[in-house]
ZAMARGU-4260 file (C-alpha; in steps of 0.2 Angstrom, whole numbers, plus 5000, padded with zeros to 4 digits):
<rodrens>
0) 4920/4917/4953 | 4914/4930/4968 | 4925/4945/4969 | 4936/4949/4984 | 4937/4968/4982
5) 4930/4980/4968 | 4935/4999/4966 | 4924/5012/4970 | 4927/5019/4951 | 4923/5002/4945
10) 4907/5002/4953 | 4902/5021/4951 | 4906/5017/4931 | 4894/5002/4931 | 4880/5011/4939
15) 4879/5019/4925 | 4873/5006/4913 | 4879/4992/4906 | 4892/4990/4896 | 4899/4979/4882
20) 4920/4976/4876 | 4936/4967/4873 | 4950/4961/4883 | 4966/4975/4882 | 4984/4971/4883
25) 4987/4953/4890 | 4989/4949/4908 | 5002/4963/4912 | 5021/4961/4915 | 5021/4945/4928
30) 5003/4937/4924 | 4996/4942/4939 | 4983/4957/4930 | 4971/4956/4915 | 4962/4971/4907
35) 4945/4976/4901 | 4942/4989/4890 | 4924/4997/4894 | 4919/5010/4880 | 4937/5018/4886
40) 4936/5015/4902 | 4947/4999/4908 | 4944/4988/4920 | 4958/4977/4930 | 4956/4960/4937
45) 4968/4958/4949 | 4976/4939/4957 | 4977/4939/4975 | 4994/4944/4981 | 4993/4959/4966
50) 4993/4977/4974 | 4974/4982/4974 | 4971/4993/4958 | 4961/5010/4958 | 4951/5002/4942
55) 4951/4983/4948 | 4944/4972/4955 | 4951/4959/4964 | 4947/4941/4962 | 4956/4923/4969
60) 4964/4919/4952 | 4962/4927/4936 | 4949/4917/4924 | 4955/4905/4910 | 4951/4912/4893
65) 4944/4927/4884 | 4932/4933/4872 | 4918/4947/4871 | 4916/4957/4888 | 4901/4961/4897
70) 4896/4972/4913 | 4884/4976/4923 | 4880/4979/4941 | 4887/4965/4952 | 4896/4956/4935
75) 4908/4955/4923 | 4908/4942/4910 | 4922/4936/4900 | 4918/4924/4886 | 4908/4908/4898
80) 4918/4916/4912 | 4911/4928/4925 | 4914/4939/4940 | 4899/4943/4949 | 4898/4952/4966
85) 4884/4956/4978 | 4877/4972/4968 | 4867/4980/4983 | 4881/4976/4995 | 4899/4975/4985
90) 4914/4971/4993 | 4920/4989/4991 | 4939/4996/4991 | 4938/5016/4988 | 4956/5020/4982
95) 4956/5038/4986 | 4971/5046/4997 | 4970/5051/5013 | 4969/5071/5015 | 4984/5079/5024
100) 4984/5092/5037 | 4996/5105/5037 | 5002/5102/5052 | 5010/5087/5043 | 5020/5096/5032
105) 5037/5094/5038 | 5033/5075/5041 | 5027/5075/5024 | 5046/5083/5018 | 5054/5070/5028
110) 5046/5057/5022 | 5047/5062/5006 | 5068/5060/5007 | 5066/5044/5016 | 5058/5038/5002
115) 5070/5043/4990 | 5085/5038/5002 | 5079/5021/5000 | 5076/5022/4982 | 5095/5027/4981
120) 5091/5043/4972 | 5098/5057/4973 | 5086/5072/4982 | 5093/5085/4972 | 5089/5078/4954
125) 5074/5077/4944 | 5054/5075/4951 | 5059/5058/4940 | 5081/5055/4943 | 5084/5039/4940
130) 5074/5033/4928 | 5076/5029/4908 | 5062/5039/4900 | 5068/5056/4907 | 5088/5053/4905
135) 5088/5062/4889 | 5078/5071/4874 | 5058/5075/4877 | 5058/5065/4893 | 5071/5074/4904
140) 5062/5092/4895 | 5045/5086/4902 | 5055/5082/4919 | 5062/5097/4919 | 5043/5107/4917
145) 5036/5096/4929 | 5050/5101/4941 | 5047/5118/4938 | 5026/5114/4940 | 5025/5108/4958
150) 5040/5121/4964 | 5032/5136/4959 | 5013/5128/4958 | 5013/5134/4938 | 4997/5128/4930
155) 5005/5131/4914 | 5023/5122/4918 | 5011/5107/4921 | 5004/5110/4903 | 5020/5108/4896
160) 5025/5094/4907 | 5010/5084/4901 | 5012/5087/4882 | 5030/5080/4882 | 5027/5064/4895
165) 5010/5058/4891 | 5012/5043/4882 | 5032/5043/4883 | 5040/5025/4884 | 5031/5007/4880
170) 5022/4995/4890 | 5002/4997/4895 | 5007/5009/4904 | 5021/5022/4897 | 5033/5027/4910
175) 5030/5046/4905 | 5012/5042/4912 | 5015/5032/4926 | 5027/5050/4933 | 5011/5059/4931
180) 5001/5049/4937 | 5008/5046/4954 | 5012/5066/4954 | 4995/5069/4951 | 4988/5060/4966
185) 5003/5066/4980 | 4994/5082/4975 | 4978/5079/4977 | 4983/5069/4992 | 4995/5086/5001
190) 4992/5100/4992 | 4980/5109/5006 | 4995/5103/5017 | 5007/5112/5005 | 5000/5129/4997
195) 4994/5118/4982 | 4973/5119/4985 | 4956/5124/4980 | 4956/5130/4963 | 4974/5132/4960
200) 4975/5115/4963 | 4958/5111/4951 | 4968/5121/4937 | 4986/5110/4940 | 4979/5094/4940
205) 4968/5097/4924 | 4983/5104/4913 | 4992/5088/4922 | 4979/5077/4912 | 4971/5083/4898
210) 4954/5077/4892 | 4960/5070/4876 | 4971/5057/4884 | 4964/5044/4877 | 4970/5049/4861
215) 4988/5052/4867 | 4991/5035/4876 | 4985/5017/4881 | 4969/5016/4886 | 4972/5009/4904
220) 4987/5021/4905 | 4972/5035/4901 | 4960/5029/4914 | 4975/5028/4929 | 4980/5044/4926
225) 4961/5053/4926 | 4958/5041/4944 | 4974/5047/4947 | 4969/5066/4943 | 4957/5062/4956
230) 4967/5056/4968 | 4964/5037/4968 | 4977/5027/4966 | 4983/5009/4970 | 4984/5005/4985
235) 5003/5003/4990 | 5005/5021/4987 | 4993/5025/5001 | 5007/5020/5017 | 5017/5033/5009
240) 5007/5046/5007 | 5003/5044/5027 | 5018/5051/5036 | 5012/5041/5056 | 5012/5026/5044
245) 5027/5013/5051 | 5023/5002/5037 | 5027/5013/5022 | 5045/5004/5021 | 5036/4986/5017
250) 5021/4997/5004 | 5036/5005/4995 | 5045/4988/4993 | 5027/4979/4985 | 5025/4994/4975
255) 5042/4994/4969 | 5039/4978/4963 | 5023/4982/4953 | 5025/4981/4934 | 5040/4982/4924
260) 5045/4998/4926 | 5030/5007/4933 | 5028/5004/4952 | 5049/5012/4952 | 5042/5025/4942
265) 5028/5029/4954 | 5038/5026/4969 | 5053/5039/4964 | 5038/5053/4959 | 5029/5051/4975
270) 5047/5053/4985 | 5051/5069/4974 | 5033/5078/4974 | 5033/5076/4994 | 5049/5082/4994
275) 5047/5098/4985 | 5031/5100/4990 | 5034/5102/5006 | 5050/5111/5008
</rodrens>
C-alpha cells in the first residue's frame, strides 16, 4: 500500500535510522487510526476521511493484521503488511501552525469567542469549561494554574498546570493531555502576536511539557503533546488558528468529532487560549 500523506516528524524520526516495534492501543475510538510504537516515538496510520495527524501518515485504509513493526525510510512494515512511500520524494504534510502577526491580535480575540460561542461554552469559565476531567478535584486545580499560566505568561503556573493534567483521564490520549496539548500549540502558533515570545515563550512551553512525559502518560499522548510543544498539530486545528480563514466553522466541526473526547477537548482550549491570549 502507497501512502497519501506522511508528517514531516514522521519523516524527520525515520531519517534517523531504522527502527523496530509493536502495534499500541488498537485502532482508536471509531476504527479509523492504528498506532506504532517507535522506541517511544508513535506513529499513526490514518484512513482517508481521518483528520491528518501531526505523527501519521495517511494511507487509503488501514492494513488487516498486526504483528512486529519495522521502519525505515520510505516504509513501514506491519507483520507481511507494508506502507512504503517515495523516500527521496515523500508525499509530505508539515503539521506546523501558521505564525501570527500582531496585527491579528484582535481577530485572534474574536475568534477565539466565536469558537467558544459555538462550542456553547461559556467565555468566562475555565481555559477547559465544559469538559469532565476538570469539573472537580486535580483536574479543575490544573485548570485553574493553567488559567492563571497564559494570563499572566507564568512559566511556573504552567509547571503546575502540567504536574496536575498530564496524564489526567483515560483513553490513548488523557483528556488532561489532549488541554495541553492544544494549549501548547495556540501558543506557539500566537504568542509573538500576543506578548508570549522568544524565550519566555521557550520557558512556558517547556514547563508545559516536561521531558519525562513518557513516564507520566501514554505513549502516543507523550509524542502529541512534544509535536504539540513544538507547534504541530493535526490538521483541523490549523483553520482556527488562521483568523482570514472562512472555513474554520466546517474544521472545528471535523475536529469536534475526532476521538472520543479528545477533539472537544482540543477545540474548547484553542477557543480559551485565543481568547485570553489576546485580550
Amino acid at each position: 500500500m502507497v501512502a497519501d500523506l506522511v508528517a514531516t516528524p514522521v519523516l524527520e524520526r525515520l531519517a534517523a535510522g531504522e527502527a523496530t516495534g509493536a502495534p499500541r492501543g488498537g485502532r482508536g475510538a471509531r476504527g479509523g487510526a492504528a498506532y506504532l510504537e517507535l522506541d517511544g516515538f508513535v506513529v499513526a496510520l490514518t484512513a482517508r476521511g481521518v483528520p491528518l495527524m501531526p505523527n501519521g501518515i495517511a494511507v487509503e485504509r488501514l492494513p488487516d493484521g498486526g504483528g512486529r513493526v519495522r521502519a525505515a525510510p520510505g516504509l513501514i512494515a506491519i507483520g507481511d503488511a507494508a506502507v512504503t512511500w517515495d523516500a527521496a520524494q515523500p508525499p509530505r504534510w508539515e503539521p506546523a501552525v501558521r505564525r501570527a502577526a500582531p496585527a491579528e491580535r484582535a481577530a485572534l480575540e474574536r475568534r477565539g469567542h466565536a469558537i467558544l460561542a459555538a462550542l456553547r461554552v461559556d467565555g468566562a469559565a475555565s481555559v477547559a469549561g465544559g469538559l469532565a476531567v476538570t469539573a472537580s478535584g486535580r483536574g479543575a486545580q490544573g485548570a485553574r494554574h493553567l488559567r492563571r499560566a497564559i494570563a499572566d505568561r507564568d512559566a511556573g503556573e504552567a509547571a503546575l498546570a502540567a504536574e496536575l493534567l498530564v496524564g489526567l483521564g483515560g483513553g490513548l490520549t488523557p483528556e488532561g493531555d489532549d488541554v495541553l496539548a492544544a494549549t501548547a500549540a495556540v501558543v506557539v502558533a500566537v504568542g509573538d502576536a500576543t506578548g508570549l515570545a522568544g524565550a519566555a515563550r521557550a520557558r512556558w512551553l517547556a514547563a508545559l511539557a516536561p521531558p519525562d512525559l513518557h513516564d507520566q502518560t501514554t505513549a502516543l499522548s507523550a509524542t502529541l503533546l512534544a509535536l504539540a510543544a513544538e507547534g504541530r498539530i493535526a490538521e483541523p486545528v490549523h483553520p482556527l488558528l488562521d483568523p482570514g480563514d472562512a472555513h474554520w466553522r466546517e474544521a472545528l466541526a471535523r475536529l469536534e468529532a475526532t476521538g472520543a473526547s479528545t477533539g472537544r477537548a482540543y477545540a474548547v482550549a484553542v477557543g480559551a487560549t485565543l481568547r485570553m491570549l489576546a485580550a
